[in-house]
C-alpha positions as CSV (number, residue, x, y, z in Angstrom):
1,X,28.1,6.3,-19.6
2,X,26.0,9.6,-19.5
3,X,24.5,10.6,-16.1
4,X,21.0,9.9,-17.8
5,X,21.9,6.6,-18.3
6,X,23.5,5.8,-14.9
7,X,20.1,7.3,-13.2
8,X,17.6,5.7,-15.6
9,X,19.1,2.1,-14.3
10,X,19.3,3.0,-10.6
11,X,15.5,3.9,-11.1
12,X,15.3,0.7,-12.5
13,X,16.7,-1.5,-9.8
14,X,14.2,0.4,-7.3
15,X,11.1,-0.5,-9.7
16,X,12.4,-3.9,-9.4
17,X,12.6,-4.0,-13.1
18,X,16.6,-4.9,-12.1
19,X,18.3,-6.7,-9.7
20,X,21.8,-5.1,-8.3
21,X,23.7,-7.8,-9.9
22,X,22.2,-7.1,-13.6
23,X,22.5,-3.1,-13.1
24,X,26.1,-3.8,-12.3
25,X,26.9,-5.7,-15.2
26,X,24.8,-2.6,-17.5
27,X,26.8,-0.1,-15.8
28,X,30.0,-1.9,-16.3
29,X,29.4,-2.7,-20.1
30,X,28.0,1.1,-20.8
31,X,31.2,2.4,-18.8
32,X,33.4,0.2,-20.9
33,X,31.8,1.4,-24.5
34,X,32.3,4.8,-23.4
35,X,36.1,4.3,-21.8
36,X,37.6,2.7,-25.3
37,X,40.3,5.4,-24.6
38,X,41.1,5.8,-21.3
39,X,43.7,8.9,-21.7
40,X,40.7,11.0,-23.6
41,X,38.0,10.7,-20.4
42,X,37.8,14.2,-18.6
43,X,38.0,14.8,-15.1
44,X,34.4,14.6,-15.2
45,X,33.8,11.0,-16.5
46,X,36.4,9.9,-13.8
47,X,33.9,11.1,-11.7
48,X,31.1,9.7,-12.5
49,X,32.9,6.3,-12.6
50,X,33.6,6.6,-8.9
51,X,29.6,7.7,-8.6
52,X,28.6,4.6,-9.8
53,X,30.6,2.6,-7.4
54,X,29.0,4.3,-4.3
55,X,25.8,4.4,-6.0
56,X,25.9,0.7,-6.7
57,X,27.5,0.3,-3.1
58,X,24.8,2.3,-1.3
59,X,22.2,0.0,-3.1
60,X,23.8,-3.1,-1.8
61,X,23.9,-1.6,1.6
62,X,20.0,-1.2,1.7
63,X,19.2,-4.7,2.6
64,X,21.8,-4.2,5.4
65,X,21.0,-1.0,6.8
66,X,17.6,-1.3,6.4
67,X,16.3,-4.9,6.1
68,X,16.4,-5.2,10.4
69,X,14.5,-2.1,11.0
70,X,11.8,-3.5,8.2
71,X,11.6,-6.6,9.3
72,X,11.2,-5.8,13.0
73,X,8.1,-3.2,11.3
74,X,6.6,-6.8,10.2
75,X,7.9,-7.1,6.7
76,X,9.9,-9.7,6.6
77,X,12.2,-11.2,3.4
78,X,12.5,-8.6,1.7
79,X,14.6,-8.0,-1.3
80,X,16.9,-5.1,-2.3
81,X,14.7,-3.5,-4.7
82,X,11.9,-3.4,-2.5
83,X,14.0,-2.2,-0.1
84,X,15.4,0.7,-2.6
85,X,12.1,1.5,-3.7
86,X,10.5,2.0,0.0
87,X,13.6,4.3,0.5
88,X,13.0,6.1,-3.0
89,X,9.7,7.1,-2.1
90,X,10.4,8.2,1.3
91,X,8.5,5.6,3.4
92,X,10.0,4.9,6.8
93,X,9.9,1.5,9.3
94,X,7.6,4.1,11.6
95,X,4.9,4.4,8.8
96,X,5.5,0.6,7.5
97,X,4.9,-0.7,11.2
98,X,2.0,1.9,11.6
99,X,0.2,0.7,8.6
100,X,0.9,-2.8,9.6
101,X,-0.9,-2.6,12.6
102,X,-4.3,-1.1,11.3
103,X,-5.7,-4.4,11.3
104,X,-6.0,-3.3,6.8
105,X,-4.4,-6.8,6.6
106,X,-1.5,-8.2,4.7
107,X,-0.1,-5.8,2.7
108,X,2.6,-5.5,0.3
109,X,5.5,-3.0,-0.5
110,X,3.6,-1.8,-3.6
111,X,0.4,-0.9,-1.5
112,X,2.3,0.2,1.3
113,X,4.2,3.0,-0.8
114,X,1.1,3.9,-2.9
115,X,-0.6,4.4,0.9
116,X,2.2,7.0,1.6
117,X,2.2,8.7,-2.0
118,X,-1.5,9.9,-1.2
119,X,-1.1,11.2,1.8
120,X,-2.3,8.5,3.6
121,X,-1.7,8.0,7.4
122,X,-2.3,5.1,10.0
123,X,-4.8,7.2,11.3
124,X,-7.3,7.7,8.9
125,X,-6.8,3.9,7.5
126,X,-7.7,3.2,11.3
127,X,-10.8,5.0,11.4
128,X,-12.3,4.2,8.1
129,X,-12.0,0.6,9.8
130,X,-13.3,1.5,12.5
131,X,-16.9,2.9,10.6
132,X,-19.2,0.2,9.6
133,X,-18.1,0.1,5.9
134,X,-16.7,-3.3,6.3
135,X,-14.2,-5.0,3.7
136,X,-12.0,-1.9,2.7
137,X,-9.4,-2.5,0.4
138,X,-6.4,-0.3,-0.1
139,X,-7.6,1.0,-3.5
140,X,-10.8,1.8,-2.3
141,X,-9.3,4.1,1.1
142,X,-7.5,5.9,-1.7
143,X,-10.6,6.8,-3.4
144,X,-12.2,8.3,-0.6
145,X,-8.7,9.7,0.4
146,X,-8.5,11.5,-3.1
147,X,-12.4,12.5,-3.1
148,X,-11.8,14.1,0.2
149,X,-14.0,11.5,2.5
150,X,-13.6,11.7,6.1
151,X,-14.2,8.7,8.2
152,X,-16.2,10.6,10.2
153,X,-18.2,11.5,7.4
154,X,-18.9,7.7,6.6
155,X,-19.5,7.2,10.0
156,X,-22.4,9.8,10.0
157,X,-24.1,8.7,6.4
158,X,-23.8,5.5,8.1
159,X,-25.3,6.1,11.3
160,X,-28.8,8.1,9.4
161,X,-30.3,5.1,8.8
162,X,-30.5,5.4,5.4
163,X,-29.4,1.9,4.6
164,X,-26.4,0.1,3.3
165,X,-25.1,2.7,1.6
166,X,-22.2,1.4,-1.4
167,X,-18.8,3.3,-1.9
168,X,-19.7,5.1,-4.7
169,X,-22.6,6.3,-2.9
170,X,-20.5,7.4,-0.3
171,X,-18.2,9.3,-2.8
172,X,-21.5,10.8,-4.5
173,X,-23.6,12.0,-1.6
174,X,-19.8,13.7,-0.3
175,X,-19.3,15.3,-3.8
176,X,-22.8,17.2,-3.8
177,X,-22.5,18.3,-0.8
178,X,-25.1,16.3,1.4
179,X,-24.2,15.9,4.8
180,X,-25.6,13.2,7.7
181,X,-28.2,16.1,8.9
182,X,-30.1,16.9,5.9
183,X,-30.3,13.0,5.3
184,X,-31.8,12.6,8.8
185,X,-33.9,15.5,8.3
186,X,-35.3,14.1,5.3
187,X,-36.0,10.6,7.1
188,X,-37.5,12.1,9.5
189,X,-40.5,13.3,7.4
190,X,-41.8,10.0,6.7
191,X,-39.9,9.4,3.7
192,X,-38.1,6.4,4.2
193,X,-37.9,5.4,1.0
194,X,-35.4,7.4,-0.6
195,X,-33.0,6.8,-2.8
196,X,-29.5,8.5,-3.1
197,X,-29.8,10.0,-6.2
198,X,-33.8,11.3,-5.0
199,X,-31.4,13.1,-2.1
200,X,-29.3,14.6,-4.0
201,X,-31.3,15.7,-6.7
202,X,-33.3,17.4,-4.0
203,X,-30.3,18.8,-2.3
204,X,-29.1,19.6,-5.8
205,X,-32.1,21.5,-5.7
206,X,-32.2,23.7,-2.5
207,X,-35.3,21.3,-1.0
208,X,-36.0,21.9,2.6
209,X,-36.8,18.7,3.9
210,X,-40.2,20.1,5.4
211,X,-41.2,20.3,1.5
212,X,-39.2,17.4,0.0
213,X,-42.6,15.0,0.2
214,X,-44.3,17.3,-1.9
215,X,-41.5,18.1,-4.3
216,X,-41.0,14.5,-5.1
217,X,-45.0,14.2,-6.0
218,X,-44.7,17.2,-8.1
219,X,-42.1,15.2,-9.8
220,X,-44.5,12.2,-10.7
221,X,-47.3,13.8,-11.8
């Protein structure tokens, strides 16, 4: 069995796409094609023979060494391939149990490890909760994660007044550039009416709010 081969299936087993038992029996039936004369295997094949063995060994050992310090995080029952794939990507019982207790709500190992892949700490999770955009869901923290949204950001837009103000009106008013003042500038005019995409096509426009009003009716007519 090449070394390709032997990592492709320990990949595998972490995806979940494998249990140990099955990976076990692929390794032995790929070492067995490859051993049909024993005296002809190099040094080198020996080698990898004993590789497989720890490799398979260190995989059994996850649930083990690993499966107290997760549960104790709160994530209880889980199985070896979750347990290889949370070690495969690096996440730790610290950031399980920190993400656990943001109040986000029940998550699972797949959400939990595509959290840590973007960067993602308790932190921020904890005070995107803590803003008034209510129902977050782990898909959506990553999109303001990944378009560079601070909570304190959505805590500002949210605090102008403006109105209930969507996530992907959240995202937009952050990408062009409009911060919580000009928005409260604008208000403050009179025009209470606005829409987002009125403020940020006068943003887009380098409108000082003093002469937004005027700019919009020159729009109309």
């Amino acid at each position: 069995m090449t070394n390709k081969e032997r990592i492709k299936i320990l990949e595998m087993v972490a995806a979940g796409k494998l249990s140990v038992e099955q990976a076990g029996e692929l390794m032995d039936i790929l070492g067995a094609k490859s051993a049909t004369d024993a005296e002809k295997r190099s040094d080198q094949e020996l080698r990898a023979n004993e590789y497989n063995q720890e490799a398979m060994g260190r995989i059994r050992g996850y649930r083990r060494a690993g499966d107290r310090g997760l549960r104790a995080a709160g994530l209880p029952n889980l199985t070896v391939e979750e347990i290889g794939a949370l070690r495969m990507y690096g996440v730790g019982t610290n950031y399980v149990r920190a993400m656990l207790e943001t109040g986000l709500g029940d998550l699972t190992v797949k959400q939990i490890i595509s959290l840590n892949n973007y960067g993602i700490n308790a932190n921020y999770v904890r005070s995107l909760l803590e803003t008034a955009l209510s129902g977050l869901t782990v898909k959506q923290i990553i999109r303001l994660k990944n378009d560079g949204v601070s909570a304190e950001y959505v805590r500002d837009l949210l605090e102008t007044g403006l109105g209930d103000l969507s996530l992907d009106q959240i995202i937009s008013l952050n990408n062009y550039g409009v911060s919580a003042e000009y928005i409260r500038a604008l208000l403050e005019t009179g025009l209470s009416d606005l829409t987002v995409k009125q403020i940020i096509r006068l943003k887009n426009h380098g409108v000082d709010p003093l002469f937004a009003s005027s700019y919009l009716n020159e729009e109309d007519e």
